[in-house]
C-alpha positions in Angstrom: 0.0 0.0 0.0 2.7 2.4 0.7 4.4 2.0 -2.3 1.6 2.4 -4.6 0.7 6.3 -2.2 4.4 7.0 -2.7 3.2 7.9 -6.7 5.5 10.7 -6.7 8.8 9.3 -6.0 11.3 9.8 -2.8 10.9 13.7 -1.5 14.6 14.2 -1.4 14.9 12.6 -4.4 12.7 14.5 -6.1 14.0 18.2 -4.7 17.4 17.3 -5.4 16.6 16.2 -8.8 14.6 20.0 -9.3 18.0 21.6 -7.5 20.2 20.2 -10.4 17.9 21.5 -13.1 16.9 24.9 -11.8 19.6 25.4 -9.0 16.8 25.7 -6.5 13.4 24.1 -7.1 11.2 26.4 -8.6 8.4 26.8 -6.3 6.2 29.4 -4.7 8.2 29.4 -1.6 12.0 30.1 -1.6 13.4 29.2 1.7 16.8 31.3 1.9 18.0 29.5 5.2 18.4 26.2 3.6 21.9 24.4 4.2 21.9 24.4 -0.4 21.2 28.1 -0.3 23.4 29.4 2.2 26.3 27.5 0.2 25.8 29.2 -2.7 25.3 32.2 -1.0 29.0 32.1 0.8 30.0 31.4 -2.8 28.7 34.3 -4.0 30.3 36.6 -0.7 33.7 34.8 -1.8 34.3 37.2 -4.4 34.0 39.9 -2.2 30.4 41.4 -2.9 29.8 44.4 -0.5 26.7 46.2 -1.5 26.8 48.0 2.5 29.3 50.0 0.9 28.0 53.4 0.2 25.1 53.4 1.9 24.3 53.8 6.1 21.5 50.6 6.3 20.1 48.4 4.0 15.9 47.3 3.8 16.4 44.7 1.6 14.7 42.3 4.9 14.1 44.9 7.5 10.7 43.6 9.5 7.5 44.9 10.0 7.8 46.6 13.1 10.3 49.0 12.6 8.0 52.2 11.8 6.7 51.5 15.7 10.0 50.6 17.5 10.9 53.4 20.0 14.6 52.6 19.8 14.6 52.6 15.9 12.9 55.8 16.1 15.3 57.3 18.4 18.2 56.5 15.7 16.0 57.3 12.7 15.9 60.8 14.8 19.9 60.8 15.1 20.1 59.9 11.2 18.2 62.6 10.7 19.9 65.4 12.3 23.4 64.2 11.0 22.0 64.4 7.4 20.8 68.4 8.8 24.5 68.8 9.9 25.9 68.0 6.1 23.7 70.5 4.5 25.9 73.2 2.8 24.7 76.4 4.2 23.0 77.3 1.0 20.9 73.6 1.8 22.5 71.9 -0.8 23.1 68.7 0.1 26.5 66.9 -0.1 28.3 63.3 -0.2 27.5 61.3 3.2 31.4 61.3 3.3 34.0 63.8 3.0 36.1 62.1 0.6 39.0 64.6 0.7 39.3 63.3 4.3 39.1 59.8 2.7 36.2 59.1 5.6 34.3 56.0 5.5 31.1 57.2 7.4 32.0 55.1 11.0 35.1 57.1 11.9 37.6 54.8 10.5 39.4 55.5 7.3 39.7 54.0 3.9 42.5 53.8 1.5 42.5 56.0 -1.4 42.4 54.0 -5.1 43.3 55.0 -8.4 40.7 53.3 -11.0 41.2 53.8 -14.9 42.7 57.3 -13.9 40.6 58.3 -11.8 40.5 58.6 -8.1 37.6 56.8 -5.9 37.4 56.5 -2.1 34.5 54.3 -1.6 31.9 54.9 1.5 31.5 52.0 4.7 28.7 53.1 7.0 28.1 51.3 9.8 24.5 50.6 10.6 23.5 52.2 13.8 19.6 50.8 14.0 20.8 47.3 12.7 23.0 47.6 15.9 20.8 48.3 18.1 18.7 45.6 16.6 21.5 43.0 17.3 22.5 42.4 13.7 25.0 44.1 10.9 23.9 45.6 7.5 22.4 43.0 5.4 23.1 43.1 1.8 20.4 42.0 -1.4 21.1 38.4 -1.7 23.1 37.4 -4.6 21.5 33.9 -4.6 17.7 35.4 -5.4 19.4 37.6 -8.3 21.1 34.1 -9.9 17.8 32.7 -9.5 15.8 35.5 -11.0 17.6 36.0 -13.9 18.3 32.3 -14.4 14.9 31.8 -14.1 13.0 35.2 -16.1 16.1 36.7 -18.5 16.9 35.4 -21.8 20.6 34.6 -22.3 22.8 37.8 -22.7 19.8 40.1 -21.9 20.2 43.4 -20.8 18.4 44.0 -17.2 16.9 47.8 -15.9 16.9 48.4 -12.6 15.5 51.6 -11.3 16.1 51.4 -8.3 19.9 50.5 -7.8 21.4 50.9 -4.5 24.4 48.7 -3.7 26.1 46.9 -5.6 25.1 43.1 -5.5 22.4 43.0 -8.3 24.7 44.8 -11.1 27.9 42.0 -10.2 25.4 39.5 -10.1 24.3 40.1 -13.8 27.6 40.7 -15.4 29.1 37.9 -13.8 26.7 35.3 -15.4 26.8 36.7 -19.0 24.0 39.6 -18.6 23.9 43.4 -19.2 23.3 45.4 -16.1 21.8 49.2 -16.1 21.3 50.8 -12.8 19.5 53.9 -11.9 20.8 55.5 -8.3 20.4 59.0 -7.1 23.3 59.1 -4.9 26.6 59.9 -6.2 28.4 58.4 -3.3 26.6 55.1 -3.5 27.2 54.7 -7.3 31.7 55.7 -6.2 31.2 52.9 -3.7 29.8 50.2 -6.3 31.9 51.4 -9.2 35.2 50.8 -6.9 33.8 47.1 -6.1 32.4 46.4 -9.5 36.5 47.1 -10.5 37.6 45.0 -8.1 35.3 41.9 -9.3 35.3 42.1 -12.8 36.9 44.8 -14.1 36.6 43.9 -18.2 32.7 43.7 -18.1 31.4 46.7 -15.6 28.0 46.8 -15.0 26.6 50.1 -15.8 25.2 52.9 -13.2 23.5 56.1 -13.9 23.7 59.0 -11.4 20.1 60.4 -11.6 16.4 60.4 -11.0 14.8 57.3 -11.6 11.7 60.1 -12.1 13.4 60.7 -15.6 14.6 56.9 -16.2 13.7 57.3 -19.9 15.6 60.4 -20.3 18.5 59.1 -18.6 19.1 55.7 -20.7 19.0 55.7 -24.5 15.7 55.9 -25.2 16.0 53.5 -28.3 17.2 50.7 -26.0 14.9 48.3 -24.7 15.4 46.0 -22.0 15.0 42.0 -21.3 14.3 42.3 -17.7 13.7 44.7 -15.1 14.3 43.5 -11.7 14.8 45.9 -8.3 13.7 46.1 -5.3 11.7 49.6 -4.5 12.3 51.9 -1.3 9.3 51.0 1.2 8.0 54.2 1.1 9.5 55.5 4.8 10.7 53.1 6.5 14.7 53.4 5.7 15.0 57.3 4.5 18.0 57.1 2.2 19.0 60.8 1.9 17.6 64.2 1.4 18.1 64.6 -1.8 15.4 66.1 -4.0 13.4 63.0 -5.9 14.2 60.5 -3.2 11.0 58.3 -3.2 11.5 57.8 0.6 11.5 61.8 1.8 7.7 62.0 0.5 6.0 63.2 3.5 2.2 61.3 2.6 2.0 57.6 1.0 -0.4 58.8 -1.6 2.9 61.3 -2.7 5.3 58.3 -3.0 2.8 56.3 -4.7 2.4 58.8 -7.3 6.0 58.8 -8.2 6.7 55.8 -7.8 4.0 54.6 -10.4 5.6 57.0 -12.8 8.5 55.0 -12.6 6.9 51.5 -12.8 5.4 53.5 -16.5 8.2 54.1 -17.4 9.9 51.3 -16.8 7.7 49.2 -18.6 7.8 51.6 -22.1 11.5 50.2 -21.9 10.7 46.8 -21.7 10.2 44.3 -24.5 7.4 42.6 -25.7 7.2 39.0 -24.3 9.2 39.9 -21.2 9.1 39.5 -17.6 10.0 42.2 -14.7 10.1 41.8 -10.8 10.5 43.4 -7.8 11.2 42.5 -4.6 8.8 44.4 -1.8 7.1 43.8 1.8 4.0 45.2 3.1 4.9 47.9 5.5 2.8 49.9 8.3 1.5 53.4 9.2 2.2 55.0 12.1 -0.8 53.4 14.0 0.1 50.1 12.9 -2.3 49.1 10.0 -0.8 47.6 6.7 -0.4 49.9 3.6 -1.2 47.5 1.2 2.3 48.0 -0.5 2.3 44.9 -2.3 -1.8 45.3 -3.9 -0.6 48.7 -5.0 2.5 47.3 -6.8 0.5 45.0 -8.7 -2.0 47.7 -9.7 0.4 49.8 -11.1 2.4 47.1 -13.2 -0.8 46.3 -14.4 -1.7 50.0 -15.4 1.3 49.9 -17.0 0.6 46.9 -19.4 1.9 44.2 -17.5 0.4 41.5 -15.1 1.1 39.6 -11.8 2.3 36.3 -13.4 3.9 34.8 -10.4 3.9 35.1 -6.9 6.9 34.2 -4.7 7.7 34.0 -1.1 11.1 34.6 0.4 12.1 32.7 3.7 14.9 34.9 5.0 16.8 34.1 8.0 14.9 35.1 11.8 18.0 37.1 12.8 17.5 38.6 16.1 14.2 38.5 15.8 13.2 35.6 18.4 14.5 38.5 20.7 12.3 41.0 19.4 9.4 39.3 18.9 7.9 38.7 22.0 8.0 42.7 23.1 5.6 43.8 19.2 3.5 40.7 19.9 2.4 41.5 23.3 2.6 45.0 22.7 0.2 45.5 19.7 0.0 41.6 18.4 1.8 42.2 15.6 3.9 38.7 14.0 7.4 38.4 13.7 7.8 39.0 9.5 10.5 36.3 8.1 9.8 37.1 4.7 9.9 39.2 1.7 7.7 39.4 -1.9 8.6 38.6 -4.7 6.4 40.0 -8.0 6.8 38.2 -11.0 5.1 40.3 -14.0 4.6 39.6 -17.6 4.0 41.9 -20.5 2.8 40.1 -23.6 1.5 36.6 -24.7 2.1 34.1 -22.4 2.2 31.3 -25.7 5.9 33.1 -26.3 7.1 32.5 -23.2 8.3 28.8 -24.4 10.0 30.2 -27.5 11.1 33.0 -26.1 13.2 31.7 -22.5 15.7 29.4 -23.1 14.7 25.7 -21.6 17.9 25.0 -19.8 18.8 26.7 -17.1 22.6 27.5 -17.4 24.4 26.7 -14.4 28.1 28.5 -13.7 
């Protein structure tokens, strides 16, 4: 009797055979703290990926109860006055470093580097809130881009993201054969990735753009159309970046950032090809009274505005962290759950019929 249930083979088996043909098996929940992923992830850190560099925190997983932490708050306060104190007196505002001191951002300093003539001193903050929260910076893990371009780009296609940040998701795609173009508004953040994109592979550099992501139409060639767009979009608030003007996290009302932000996503998608996919990684993420945003609902609704659809939907185990140690204090204090995981949007625009033709049916593995 038990052999004729077992219809479907050994389990292991099974997920080891989907691990050898698509690296991870390809279902609707990715668990990141598996013993497979975490090897591949150390892999990935071997060559030295650093996307905390030029930047002071990262929200790639922060959790859902940061807007109504006390102790956050208090640093997000602190943040704020030190970005007041590097306003020029004329309000202008200026690198998160002083470079000519060859400062990193936490007090230590960092050796100056010549790169194809020119000289770069790349930023280190140290994150003061993931401190207090008992954990370091986190970084956009390299395993989920493998998997998403694997998995959604055709061979040699050129990715957009708008939304650029560190460093990890430009390496990432130029490493395995891609073409990377990355939107960032910050100057120092786009030094910082630069420096490390040199140091990693310094004959095929991804390519960032200093700008708006507002304008992302104006500042790529217009006449070049993408493969895949893939990013992972500021949650509105929570982590304020800088105070730069166009920096989607400074917007005082949700209904502000939204606005912008689905200018982007239009935009975005006028670049992309016919018969293509795009992602982006988000969360849901609270008001100041605790209720959900609906961050996620109002993604979808403006990819589809846009001309493309919700074709899959993907959740991201990440690791608990110190959260055991945190939970207990937000669940008796407002029952709110520990989050452990992340969204991941999978969109299509065009005929779903072209999808065989169009993808390639082996997934290449490095």
């Amino acid at each position: 009797m038990a052999d004729k249930l077992n219809i479907f083979g050994n389990p292991d088996t099974v997920k080891a055979t989907l691990q050898g043909k698509f690296i991870v098996p390809p279902f609707s929940v990715l668990d990141a703290r598996q013993g497979y992923w975490q090897r591949r992830k150390r892999k990935w850190l071997e060559l030295g990926l650093q996307s905390e560099l030029g930047r002071e925190d990262s929200i790639t997983y922060a959790d859902d109860d940061v807007m109504n932490d006390p102790q956050l708050n208090y640093y997000r306060k602190k943040d704020k006055e030190k970005r007041q104190d590097k306003l020029s007196p004329g309000g202008s505002p200026r690198p998160a470093c002083d470079y000519s001191n060859r400062e990193r951002g936490d007090g230590r300093r960092r050796p100056i580097k010549k790169i194809d003539g020119l000289t770069f001193r790349a930023t280190g903050f140290m994150a003061e809130a993931m401190a207090a929260r008992g954990g370091g910076t986190s970084i956009f893990d390299p395993v989920l881009c493998e998997l998403m371009y694997k998995w959604f780009c055709p061979d040699a296609g050129k990715i957009l993201d708008p939304f650029a940040g560190g460093s990890v998701r430009g390496i990432a795609a130029n490493l395995l054969g891609y073409n990377y173009t990355g939107i960032e508004l910050r100057e120092e953040q786009i030094v910082a990735n630069v420096e490390q994109g040199h140091g990693i592979l310094p004959d095929n550099m991804p390519e960032w753009i200093c700008g708006n992501s507002r304008d992302v139409c104006g500042l790529v060639d217009n006449t070049k159309h993408f493969d895949f767009i893939f990013s992972c979009p500021p949650y509105y608030d929570l982590e304020v970046y800088s105070d730069l003007k166009g920096e989607l996290s400074n917007y005082k009302s949700y209904k502000s950032f939204l606005h912008h932000y689905k200018i982007i996503i239009t935009q975005c998608m006028s670049l992309l090809k016919e018969d293509r996919f795009a992602c982006f990684v988000v969360s849901n993420i609270r008001d100041k009274k605790g209720f959900y945003l609906n961050f996620c609902s109002d993604t979808i609704a403006a990819f589809q505005k846009a001309g493309a659809y919700l074709y899959n939907e993907i959740i991201l185990v990440t690791a608990i962290g110190s959260l055991p140690i945190r939970v207990g204090r937000q669940f008796m204090n407002g029952r709110k759950i520990g989050k452990t995981h992340q969204n991941i949007l999978v969109f299509y625009k065009g005929d779903p019929k072209n999808i065989k033709k169009e993808f390639p049916q082996e997934i290449r593995k490095e």
